[in-house]
C-alpha positions as CSV (number, residue, x, y, z in Angstrom):
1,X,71.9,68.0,1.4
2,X,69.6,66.9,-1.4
3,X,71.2,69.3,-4.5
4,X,70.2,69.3,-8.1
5,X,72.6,66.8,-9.1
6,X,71.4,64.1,-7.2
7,X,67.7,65.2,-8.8
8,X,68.3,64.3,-12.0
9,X,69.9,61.0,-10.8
10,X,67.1,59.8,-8.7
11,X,64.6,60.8,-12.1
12,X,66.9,58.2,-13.7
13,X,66.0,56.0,-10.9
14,X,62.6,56.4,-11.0
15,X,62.4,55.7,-14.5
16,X,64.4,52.3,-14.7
17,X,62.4,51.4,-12.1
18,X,59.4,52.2,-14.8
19,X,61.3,51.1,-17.5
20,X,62.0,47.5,-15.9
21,X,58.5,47.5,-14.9
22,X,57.6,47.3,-18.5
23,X,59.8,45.9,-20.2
24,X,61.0,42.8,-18.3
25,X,57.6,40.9,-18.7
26,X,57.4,42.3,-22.6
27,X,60.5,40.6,-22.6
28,X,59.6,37.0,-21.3
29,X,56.7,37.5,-22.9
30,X,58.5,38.0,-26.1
31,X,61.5,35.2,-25.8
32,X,59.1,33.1,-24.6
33,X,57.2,33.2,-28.0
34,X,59.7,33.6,-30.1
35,X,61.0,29.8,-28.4
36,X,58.2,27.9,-28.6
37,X,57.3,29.6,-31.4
38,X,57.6,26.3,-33.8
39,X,57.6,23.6,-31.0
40,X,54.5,21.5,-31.0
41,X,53.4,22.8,-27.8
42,X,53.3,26.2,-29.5
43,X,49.4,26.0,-29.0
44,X,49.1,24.9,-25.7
45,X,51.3,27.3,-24.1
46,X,49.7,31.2,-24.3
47,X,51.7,34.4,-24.7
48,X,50.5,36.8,-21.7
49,X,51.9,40.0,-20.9
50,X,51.0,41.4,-17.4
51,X,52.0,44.1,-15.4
52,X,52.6,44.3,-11.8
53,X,50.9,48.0,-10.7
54,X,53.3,47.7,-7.4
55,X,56.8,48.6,-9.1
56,X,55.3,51.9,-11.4
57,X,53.5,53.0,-8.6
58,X,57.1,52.7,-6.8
59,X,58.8,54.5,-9.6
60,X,55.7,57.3,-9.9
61,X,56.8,57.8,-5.7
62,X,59.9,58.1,-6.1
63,X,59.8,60.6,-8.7
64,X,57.1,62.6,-6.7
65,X,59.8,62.3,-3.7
66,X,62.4,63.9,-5.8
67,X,60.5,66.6,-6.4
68,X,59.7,67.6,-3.3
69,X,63.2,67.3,-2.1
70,X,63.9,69.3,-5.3
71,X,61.6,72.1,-4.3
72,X,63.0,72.3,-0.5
73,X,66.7,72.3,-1.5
């Protein structure tokens, strides 16, 4: 049976999954900077920050999912 409870819990879900999403190529993108920040290849190497549509779309589904469940339980 798909209670309240487990609502809230699979928000959380959906939100790391959004969270991690975000913030795991920020932070490549980010170390990787700050590491070759005074190297000589500095210049050579570019600081890119994509995101990958797949895993928020994921995140925004399972969020919608919950809801539903929420509004049949």
């Amino acid at each position: 049976m798909f209670v309240p409870a487990n609502a809230r819990r699979m928000h959380t879900v959906a939100a790391a999954i959004v969270a991690m999403s975000v913030l795991g190529p920020l932070a490549d993108a980010v170390t990787t900077s700050l590491l070759i920040g005074d190297a000589v290849v500095d210049s050579v190497v570019p600081l890119t920050y994509t995101l990958s549509a797949e895993p928020i779309l994921l995140g925004l589904l399972v969020a919608a999912l919950v809801e539903v469940f929420r509004f049949g339980a």
